[in-house]
C-alpha positions as CSV (number, residue, x, y, z in Angstrom):
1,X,0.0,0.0,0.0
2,X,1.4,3.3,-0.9
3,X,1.5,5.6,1.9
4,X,2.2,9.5,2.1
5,X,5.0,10.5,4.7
6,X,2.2,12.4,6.4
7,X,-0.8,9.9,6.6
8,X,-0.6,7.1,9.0
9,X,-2.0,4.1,7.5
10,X,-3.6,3.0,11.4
11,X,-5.8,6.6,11.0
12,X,-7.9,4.2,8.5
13,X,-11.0,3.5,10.8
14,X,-13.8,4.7,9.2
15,X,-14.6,5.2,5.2
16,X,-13.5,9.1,5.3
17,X,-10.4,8.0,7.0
18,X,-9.7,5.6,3.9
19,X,-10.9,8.4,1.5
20,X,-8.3,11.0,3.3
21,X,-5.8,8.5,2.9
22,X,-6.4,8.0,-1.1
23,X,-6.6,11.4,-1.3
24,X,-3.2,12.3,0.1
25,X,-1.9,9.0,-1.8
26,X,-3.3,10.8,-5.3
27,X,-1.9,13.8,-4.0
28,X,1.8,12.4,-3.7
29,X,1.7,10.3,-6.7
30,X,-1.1,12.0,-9.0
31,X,0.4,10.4,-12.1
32,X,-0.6,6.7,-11.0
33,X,-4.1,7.9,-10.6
34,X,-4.9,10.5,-13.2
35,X,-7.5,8.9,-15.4
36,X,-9.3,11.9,-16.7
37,X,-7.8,11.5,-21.0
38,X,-9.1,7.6,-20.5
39,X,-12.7,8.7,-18.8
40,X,-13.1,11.4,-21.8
41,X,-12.5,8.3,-24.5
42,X,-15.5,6.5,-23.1
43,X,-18.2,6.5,-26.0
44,X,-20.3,3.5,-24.3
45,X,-23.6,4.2,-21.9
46,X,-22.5,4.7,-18.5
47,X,-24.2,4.8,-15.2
48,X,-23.5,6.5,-12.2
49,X,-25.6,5.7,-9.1
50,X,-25.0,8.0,-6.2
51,X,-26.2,7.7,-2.7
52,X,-28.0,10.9,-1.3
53,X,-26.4,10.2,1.8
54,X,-22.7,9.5,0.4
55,X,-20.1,10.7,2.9
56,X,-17.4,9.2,0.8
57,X,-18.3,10.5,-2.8
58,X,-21.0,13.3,-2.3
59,X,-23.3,14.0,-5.0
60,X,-21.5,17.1,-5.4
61,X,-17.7,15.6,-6.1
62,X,-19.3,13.4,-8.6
63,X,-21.4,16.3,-10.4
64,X,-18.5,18.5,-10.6
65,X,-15.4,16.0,-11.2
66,X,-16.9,12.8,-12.3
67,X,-19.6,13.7,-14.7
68,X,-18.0,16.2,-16.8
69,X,-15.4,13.7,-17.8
70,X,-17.4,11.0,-19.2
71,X,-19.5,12.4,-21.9
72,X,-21.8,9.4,-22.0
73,X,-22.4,9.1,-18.1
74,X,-25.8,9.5,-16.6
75,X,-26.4,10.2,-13.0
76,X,-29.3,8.2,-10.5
77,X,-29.7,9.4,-6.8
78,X,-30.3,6.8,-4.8
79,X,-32.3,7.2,-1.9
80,X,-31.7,6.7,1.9
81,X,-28.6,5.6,1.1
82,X,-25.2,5.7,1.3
83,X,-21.7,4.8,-0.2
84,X,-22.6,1.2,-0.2
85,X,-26.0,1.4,-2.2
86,X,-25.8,-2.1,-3.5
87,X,-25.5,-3.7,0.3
88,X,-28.3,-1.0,1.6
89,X,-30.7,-0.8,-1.2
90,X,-30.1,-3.8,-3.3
91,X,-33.3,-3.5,-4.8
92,X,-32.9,-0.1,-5.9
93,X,-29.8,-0.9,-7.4
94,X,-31.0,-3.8,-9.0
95,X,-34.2,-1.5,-10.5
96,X,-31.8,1.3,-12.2
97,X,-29.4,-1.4,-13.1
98,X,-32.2,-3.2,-15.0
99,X,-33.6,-0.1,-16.5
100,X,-30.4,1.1,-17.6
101,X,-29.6,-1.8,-19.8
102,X,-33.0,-2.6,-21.5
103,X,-32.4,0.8,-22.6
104,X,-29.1,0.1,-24.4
């Protein structure tokens, strides 16, 4: 695992901890993780489902730095729910999923 000087990998208790942790991780080595040029060359239907209660990517990180990358990308709130949609609301998930691809 690749660690920042100034992050200590035991600080990981809780999902913002982790996402602090990647962040200062992308921050130190932003060339392993810049995928931005390959999420502009997607040209296939894409998905996005957000939880409206996501403390780990809010609605609004994914509106403004998510979205605007993939030209083909649609965005579903998902309700009463957070980061792990598909373990809280499987049903929900399984509803847009299924939508979503008849529609392709």
């Amino acid at each position: 695992m690749l660690t920042p000087p100034n992050v200590s990998v035991a600080g990981i208790g809780s999902a913002t901890g982790a996402a602090l942790t990647m962040r200062g991780v992308q921050a130190e080595r932003p060339s392993l993780y810049d995928l931005r040029a390959k999420l502009r060359a997607i040209v296939t239907p894409v998905l996005v489902l957000a939880g409206d209660h996501d403390k780990v990517e809010p609605l609004g990180v994914l509106t403004e730095h998510l979205l605007p990358l993939i030209p083909t990308a649609s965005l579903t709130v998902l309700n009463d729910t957070g980061h792990l949609s598909p373990l809280e609301v499987p049903g929900q998930v399984a509803s847009h999923i299924t939508k979503f691809v008849s529609q392709l």
